[in-house]
C-alpha positions in Angstrom: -28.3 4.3 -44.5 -25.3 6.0 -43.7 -26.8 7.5 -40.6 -27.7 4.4 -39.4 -24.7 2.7 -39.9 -23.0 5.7 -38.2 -25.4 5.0 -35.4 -24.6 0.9 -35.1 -21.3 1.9 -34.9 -21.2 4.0 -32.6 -23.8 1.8 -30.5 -21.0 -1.2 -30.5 -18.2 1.5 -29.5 -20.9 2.0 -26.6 -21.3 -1.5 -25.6 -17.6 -2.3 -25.9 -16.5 0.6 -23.7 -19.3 -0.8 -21.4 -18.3 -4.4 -21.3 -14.2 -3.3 -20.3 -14.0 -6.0 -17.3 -12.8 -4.8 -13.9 -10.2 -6.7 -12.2 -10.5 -7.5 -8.6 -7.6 -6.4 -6.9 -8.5 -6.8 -3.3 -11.6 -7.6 -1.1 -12.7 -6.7 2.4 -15.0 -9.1 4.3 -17.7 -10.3 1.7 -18.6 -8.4 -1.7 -21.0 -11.0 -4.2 -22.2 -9.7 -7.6 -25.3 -11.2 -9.5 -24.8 -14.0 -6.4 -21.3 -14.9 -7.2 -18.7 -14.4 -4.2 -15.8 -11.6 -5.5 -12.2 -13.1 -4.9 -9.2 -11.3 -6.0 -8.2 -11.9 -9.8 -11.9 -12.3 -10.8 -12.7 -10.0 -13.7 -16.6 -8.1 -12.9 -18.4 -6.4 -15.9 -20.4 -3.5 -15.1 -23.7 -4.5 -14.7 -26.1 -6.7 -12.2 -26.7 -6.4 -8.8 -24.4 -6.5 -5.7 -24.3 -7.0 -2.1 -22.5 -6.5 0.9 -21.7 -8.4 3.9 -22.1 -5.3 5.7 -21.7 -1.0 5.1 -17.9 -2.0 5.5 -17.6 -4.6 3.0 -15.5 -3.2 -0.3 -13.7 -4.7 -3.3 -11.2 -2.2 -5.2 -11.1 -3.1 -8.4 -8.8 -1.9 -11.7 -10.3 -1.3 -15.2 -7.2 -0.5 -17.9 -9.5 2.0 -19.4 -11.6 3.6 -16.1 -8.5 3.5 -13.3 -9.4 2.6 -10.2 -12.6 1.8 -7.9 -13.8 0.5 -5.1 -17.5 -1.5 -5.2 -18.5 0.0 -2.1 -21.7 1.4 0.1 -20.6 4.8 0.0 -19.5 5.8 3.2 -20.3 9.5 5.2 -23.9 8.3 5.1 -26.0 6.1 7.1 -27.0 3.0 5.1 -30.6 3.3 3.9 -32.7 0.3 4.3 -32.2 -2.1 1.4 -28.9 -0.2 0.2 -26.5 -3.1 0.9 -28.1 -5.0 -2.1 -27.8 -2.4 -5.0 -27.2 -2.0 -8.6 -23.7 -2.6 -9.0 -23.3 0.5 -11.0 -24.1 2.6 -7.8 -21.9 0.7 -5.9 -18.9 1.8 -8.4 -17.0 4.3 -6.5 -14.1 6.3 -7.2 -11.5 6.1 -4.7 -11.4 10.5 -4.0 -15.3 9.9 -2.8 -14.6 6.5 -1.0 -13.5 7.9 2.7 -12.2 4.0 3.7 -11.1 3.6 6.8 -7.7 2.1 5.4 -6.9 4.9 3.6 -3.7 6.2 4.0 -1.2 9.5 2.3 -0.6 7.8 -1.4 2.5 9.9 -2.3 5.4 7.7 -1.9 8.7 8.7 -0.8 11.9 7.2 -2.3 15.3 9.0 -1.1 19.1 8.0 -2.5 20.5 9.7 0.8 18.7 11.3 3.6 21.0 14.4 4.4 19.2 16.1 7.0 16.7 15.5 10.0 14.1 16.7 7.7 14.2 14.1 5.4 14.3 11.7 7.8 11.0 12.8 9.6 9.8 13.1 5.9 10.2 9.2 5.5 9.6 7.9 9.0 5.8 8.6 9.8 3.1 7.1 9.3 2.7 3.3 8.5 6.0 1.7 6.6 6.5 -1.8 5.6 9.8 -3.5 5.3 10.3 -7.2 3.3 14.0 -7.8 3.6 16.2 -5.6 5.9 16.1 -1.9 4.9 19.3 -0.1 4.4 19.7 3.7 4.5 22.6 6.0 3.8 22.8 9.0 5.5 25.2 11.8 5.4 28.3 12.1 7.0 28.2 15.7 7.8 24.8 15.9 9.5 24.9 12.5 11.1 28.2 10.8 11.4 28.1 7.0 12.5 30.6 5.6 14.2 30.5 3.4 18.0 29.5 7.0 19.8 26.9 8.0 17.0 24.2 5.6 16.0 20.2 5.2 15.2 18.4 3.6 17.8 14.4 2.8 17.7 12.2 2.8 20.5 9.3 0.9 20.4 6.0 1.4 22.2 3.5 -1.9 23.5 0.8 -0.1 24.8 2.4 -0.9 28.3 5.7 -0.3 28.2 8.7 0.6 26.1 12.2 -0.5 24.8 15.0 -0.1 22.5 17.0 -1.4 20.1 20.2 -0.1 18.5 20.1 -0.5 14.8 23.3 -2.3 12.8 25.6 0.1 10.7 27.7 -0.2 7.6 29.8 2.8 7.4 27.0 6.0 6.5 24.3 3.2 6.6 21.8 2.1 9.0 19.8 -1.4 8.6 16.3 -1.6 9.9 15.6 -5.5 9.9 12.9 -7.7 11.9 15.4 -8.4 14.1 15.0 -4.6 15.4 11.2 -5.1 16.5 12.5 -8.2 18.9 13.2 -8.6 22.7 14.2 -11.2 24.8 14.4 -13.2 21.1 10.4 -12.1 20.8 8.5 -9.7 19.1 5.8 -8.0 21.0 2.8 -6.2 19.7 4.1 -3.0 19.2 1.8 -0.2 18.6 4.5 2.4 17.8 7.7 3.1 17.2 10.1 6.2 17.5 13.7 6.7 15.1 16.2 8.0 17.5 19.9 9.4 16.7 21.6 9.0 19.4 25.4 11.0 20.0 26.5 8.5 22.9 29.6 11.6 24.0 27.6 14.4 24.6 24.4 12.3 25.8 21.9 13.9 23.0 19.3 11.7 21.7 17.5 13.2 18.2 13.7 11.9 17.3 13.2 11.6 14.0 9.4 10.2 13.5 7.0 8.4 14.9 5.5 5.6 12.7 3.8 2.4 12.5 6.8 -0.5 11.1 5.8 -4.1 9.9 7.7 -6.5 8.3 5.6 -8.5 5.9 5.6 -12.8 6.8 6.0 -14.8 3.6 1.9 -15.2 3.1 1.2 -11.7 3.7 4.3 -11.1 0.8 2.8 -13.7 -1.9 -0.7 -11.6 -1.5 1.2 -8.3 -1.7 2.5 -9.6 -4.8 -0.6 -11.4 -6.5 -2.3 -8.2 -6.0 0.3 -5.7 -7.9 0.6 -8.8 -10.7 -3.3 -7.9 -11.2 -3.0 -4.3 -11.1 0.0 -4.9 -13.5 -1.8 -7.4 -16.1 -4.5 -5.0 -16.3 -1.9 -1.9 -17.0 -1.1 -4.0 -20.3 2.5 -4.9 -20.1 3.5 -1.2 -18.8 7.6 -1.0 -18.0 8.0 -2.2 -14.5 9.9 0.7 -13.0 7.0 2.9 -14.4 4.9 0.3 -13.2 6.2 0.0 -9.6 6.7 4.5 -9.5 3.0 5.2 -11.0 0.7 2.0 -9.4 2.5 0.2 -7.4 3.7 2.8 -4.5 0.6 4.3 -4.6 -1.3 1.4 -3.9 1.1 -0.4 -1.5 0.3 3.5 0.6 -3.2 3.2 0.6 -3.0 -0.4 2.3 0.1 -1.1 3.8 2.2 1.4 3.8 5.2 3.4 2.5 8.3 1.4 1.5 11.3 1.6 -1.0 11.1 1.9 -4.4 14.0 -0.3 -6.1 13.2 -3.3 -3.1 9.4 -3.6 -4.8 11.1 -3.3 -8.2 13.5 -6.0 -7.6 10.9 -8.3 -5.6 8.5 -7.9 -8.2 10.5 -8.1 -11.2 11.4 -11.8 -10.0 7.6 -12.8 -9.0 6.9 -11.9 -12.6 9.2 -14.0 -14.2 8.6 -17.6 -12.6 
């Protein structure tokens, strides 16, 4: 009897770890399990069948106990016939053997003061994303600022070029959507180049070459609903570790690198209303 009950128990520990509910963080093109659309914020058990719109179609979901997944067609392979309709437990993929096309470098890069080129080129590569205007100290002794010593970006459109000299406040330079504008419009850029420039002696620095976007208001509520799932499904976990240990890491993978404390503060307030 004992044996058995042993056994029951540890058949309903079974089924319970079975039955955690994934939360749907984010969805690309269309995903539908057991004939239900996904749509971010809906909660998928393991289990059922699912199918893609097409070999591209993913949703990356969070389970508090499992991490994180995406319900995918796993990619490196060429779809088999049939394999866009699948059990849904196939088509639970860990992120490390998920090669999306939107993945990007998921360590994020917060700096107090960037005292040397290095750091600089450190931050600025790659795609970064910007809410509010971006302020960054830098020091004196490597990179004074002053009317003959600035930061300057150069933008790229795929045809042509231009610049922009950036706003200072003593050591600090702001990077605002104003700085992606010209003639009072803002191209497509494809590109964009940090330059230090030391007006006197006619030296111009590059610092990195990245990809900048400043996020509208829509594209910032959706930011934000998605980190609220990711953060209801982490259980109440302290927003700064929170924002440091899922947050960053997921704002990488699909929009970019950004600063720490701005996501902290943003958030902090979305949470609250």
């Amino acid at each position: 009897m004992r044996t058995l009950l042993l056994a029951c128990f540890f058949y309903t520990i079974f089924i319970t770890i079975q039955a955690q509910p994934y939360y749907v963080v984010r969805v690309n093109e269309t995903v539908h399990v057991n004939n239900a659309e996904l749509h971010p914020k809906d909660k998928v058990v393991l289990g059922g069948t699912v199918r893609f719109s097409s070999s591209d179609a993913y949703a990356y979901v969070v389970s508090p106990e499992n991490g994180y997944y995406y319900i995918a067609v796993k990619k490196g392979a060429k779809p088999k016939k049939g394999e866009l309709n699948r059990a849904l437990r196939d088509a639970l993929i860990p992120p490390s053997e998920y090669s999306n096309a939107a993945t990007r470098a998921t360590k994020p890069y917060e700096s107090v003061q960037f005292k040397d080129q290095y750091d600089l080129k450190t931050y600025f590569q790659g795609p970064l994303f910007f809410i509010d205007p971006a302020r960054f100290n830098v020091a004196a002794t490597t990179f004074p600022l002053d009317s003959n010593h600035y930061f300057a970006l150069k933008h790229y459109t795929g045809k042509d070029s231009f610049v922009n000299i950036l706003p200072q406040d003593g050591q600090t330079f702001i990077l605002s959507a104003d700085a992606m504008e010209r003639d009072g419009e803002t191209p497509v850029i494809t590109s964009s180049t940090l330059f230090y420039v030391d007006k006197k002696s006619g030296k111009e620095k590059a610092l990195g070459n990245f990809k900048l976007t400043f996020l509208s208001p829509e594209a910032t509520t959706t930011m934000l609903e998605e980190l609220k799932t990711i953060y209801i499904s982490r259980k109440q976990e302290p927003l700064d570790s929170f924002v440091k240990n899922h947050a960053l890491p997921y704002l990488a993978l699909f929009y970019g690198k950004t600063q720490e404390a701005a996501i902290i503060k943003l958030l902090a307030g979305y949470l609250s209303e």
